[in-house]
N, C-alpha and C positions, 0 to 999 in steps of 0.2 A: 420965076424963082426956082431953087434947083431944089427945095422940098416937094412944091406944087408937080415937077417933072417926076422926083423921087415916088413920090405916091401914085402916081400915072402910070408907073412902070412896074410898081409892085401890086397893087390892087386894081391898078385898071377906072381908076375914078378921080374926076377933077375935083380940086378943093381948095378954098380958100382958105390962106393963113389968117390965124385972126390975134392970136397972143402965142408967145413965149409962157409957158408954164415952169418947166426949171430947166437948169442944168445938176447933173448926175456922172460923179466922179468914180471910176473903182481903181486906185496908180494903183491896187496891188495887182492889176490886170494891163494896165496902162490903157484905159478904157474911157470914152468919153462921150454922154447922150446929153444931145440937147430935145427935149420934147414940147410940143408944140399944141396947143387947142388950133382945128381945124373947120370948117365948115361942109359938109359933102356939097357939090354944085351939082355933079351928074355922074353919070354913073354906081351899077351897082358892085359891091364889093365882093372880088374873088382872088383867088391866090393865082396870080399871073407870076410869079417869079418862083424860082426852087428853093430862094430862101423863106418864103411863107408856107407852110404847114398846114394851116387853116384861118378862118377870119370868123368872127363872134361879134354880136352884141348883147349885154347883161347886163340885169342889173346888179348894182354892188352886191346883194348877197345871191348871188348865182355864178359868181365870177370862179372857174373850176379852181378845184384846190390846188392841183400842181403846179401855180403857176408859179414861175422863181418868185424867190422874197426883194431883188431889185425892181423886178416887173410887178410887182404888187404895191412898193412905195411910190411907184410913177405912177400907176393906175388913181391910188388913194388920190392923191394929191390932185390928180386932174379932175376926180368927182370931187373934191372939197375945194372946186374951183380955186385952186392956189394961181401966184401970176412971180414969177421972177422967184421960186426957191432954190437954191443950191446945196444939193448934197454930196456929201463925201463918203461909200461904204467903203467900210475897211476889212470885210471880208463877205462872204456870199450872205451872211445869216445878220449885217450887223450894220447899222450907221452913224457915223464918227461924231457924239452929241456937238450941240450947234447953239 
């Protein structure tokens, strides 16, 4: 599956897909994530590609504060075990009510 390769290449660890959590819109960026709950199989997690920066585990209140506010709605929802949400932000700070 080309997420299971996708995570292979960026963190260097194989994983099982397990659910679809949401999909996340931003058209004013023409932007489109789909994110995914995973299972780690092997490997441990490291920043293998130049697009990762750094790699973390937290708990929900340890999760650093800078993190953008789109990346913190996808966070939420994946610790509130959500399965199939769709959201629409309509600017960096905001989400289109639903």
């Amino acid at each position: 599956m080309a997420l299971e390769r996708e995570v292979l290449e960026e963190i260097g660890c194989e994983v099982q897909v397990a659910h679809l959590i949401g999909v996340y819109a931003k058209p004013y960026r023409d932007d489109l994530v789909l994110l995914f709950a995973a299972k780690l199989v092997s490997g441990i997690p490291r920043a293998c590609s130049p697009e990762i920066a750094d790699i973390g585990f937290f708990q929900r209140e340890e999760i650093p504060p800078n993190i953008a506010f789109n990346s913190m709605v996808r966070v939420g929802d994946a610790l509130d075990g959500c399965r199939g949400v769709v959201r629409v932000f309509d600017s960096a700070t905001s989400v289109v009510s639903q």
